[in-house]
C-alpha positions as CSV (number, residue, x, y, z in Angstrom):
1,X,0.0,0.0,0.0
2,X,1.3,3.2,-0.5
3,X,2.4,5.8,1.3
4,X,-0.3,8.5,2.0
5,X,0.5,11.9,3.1
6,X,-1.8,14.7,5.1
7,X,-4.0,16.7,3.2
8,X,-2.5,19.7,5.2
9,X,0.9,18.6,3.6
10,X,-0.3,19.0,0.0
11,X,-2.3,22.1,0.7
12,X,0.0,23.7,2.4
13,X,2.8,22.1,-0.6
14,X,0.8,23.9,-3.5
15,X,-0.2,27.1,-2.0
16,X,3.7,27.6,-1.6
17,X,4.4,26.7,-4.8
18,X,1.5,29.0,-6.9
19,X,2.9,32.0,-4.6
20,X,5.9,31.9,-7.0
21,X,3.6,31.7,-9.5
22,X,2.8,35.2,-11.9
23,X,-1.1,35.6,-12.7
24,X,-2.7,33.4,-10.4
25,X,-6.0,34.5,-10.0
26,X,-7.1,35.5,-6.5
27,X,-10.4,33.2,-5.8
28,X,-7.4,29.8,-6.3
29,X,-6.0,31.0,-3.1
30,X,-8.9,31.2,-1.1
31,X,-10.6,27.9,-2.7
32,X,-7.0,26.6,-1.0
33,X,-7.8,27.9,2.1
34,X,-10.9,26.1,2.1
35,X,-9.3,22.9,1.0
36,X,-11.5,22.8,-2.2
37,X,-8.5,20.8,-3.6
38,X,-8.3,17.8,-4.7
39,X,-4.9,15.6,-6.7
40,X,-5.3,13.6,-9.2
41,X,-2.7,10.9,-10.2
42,X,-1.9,11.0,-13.8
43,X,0.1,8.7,-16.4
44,X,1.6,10.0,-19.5
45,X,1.1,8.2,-22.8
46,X,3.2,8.2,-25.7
47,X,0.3,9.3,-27.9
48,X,0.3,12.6,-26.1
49,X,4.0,13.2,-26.0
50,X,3.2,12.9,-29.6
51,X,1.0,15.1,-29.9
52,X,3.2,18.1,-27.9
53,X,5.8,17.0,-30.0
54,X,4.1,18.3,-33.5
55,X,2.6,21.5,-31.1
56,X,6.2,21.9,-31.0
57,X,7.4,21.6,-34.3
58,X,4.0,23.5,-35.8
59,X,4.8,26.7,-33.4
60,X,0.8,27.5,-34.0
61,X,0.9,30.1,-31.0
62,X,4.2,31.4,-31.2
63,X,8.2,31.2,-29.7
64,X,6.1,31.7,-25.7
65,X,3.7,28.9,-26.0
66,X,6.0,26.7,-27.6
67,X,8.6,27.4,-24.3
68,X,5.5,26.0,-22.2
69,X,4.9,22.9,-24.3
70,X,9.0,22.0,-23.9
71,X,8.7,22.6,-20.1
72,X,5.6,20.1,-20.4
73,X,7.4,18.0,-22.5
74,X,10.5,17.4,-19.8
75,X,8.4,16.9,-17.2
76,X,6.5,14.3,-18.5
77,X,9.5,12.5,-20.2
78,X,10.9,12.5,-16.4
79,X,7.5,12.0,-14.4
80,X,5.6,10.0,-16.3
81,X,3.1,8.9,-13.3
82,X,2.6,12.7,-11.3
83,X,-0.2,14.2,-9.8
84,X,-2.2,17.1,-10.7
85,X,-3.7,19.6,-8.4
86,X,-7.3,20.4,-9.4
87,X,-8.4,23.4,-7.7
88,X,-12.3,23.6,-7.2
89,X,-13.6,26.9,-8.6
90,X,-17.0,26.8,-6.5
91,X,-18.1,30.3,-8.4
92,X,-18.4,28.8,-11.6
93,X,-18.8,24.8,-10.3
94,X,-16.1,23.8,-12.0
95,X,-12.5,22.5,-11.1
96,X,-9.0,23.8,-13.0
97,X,-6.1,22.0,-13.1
98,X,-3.3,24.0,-11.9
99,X,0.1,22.5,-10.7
100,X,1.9,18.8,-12.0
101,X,4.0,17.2,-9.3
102,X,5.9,14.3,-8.5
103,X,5.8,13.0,-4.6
């Protein structure tokens, strides 16, 4: 069985981690607070590195996006099992998914 960590831990973990963050909208940090998180584990598939790759080689939004699809792109090659942070947006009902890690 695996390990399992405090909620508190990952809360606390990602709140740090967006504060570094540039234009993270204000309500994410109080859904936080209000542990309207939840983390989803993930597994990369070749299909989808794939698919980043020809994002990549297309450039269809320019020299910026394709800096964030690289960035995705090591991660995954790296991490391919992480978790993603989905942040409940209770205004609009919805959840966004906001941070990949690797514990």
């Amino acid at each position: 069985m695996e390990n399992q960590l405090p909620p508190e831990y990952f809360r606390k973990k990602i709140y740090d981690l967006l504060k570094l963050e540039k234009n993270i909208p204000n309500w994410v940090f109080y859904e936080i607070e209000k542990n309207n998180i939840s983390f989803e584990k993930k597994k990369t598939t070749s299909s989808y590195l794939e698919f980043l790759q020809s994002q990549v080689d297309l450039q269809p939004r320019g020299e910026e996006w394709n800096t964030v699809l690289l960035k995705r792109m090591r991660f995954l090659n790296k991490n391919p099992s992480y978790y993603v942070c989905r942040v409940k947006n209770t205004k609009q009902k919805k959840y966004d998914d906001y941070v990949r890690l690797k514990f």
